[in-house]
C-alpha positions as CSV (number, residue, x, y, z in Angstrom):
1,X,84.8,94.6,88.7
2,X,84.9,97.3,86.1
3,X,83.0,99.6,84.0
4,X,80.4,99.8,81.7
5,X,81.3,96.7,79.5
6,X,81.5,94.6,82.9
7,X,78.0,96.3,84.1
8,X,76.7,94.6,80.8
9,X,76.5,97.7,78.3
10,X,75.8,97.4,75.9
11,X,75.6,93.7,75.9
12,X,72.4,93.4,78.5
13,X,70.5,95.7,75.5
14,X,70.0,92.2,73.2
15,X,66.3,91.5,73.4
16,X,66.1,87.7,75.3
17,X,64.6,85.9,78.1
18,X,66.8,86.6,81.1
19,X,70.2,86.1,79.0
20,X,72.9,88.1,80.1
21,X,75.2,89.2,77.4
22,X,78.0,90.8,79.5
23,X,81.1,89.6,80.6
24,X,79.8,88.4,84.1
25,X,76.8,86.5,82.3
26,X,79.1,84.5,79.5
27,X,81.7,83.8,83.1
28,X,78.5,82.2,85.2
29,X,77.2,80.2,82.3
30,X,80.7,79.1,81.5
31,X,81.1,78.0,85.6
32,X,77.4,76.2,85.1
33,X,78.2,74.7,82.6
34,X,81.1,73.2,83.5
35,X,79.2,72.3,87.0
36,X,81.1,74.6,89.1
37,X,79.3,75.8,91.9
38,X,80.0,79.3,91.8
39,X,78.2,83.2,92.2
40,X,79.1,85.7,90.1
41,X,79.1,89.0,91.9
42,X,79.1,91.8,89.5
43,X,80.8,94.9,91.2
44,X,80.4,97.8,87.8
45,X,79.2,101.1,86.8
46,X,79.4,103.0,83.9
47,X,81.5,105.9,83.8
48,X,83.6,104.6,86.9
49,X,87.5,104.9,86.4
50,X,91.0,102.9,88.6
51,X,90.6,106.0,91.3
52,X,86.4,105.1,92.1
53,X,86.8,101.6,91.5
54,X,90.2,101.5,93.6
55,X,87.3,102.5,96.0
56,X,85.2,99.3,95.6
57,X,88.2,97.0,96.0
58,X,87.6,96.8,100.4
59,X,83.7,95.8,100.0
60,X,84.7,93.5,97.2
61,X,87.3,91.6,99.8
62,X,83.9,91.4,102.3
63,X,82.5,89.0,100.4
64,X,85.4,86.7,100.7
65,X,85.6,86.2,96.9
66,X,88.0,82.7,95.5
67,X,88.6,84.9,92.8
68,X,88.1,89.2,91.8
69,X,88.6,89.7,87.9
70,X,89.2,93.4,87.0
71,X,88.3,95.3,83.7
72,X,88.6,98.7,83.1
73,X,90.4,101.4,81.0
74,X,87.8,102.5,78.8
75,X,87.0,105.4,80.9
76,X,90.0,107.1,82.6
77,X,90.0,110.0,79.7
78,X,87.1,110.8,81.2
79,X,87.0,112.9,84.3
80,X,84.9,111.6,87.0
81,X,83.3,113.1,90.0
């Protein structure tokens, strides 16, 4: 869960064939590699700050996660609405 950086920009921008750059993308090759059956659910926006993601937090619980990992910070000079 987070913003931008999470949502994979600008990482997802690099030109390649399906690779995902972000955060979410290095944590499911990481799992695969390691043979850990696992989804990574990417819950992100750009722009969103603590209040709207604070927001996502119930829908996030829904799926029954083992785990939720939480970034944010870069955007809560900015105001949102």
């Amino acid at each position: 869960m987070g913003e931008s950086t999470i949502a994979g920009f600008p990482f997802n921008e690099v030109p390649g064939p399906g690779l995902k750059m972000s955060p979410p993308g290095w944590l499911d090759l990481i799992l695969a590699a390691r043979g850990e059956p696992a989804e990574v659910v990417t819950l992100a926006a750009p722009g969103i700050d603590s209040r709207e993601l604070s927001d996502l937090f119930p829908h996030a619980l829904a799926l029954s996660p083992a785990a939720v990992i939480v970034t944010l910070g870069h955007n809560e000079y900015l105001q949102s609405g």
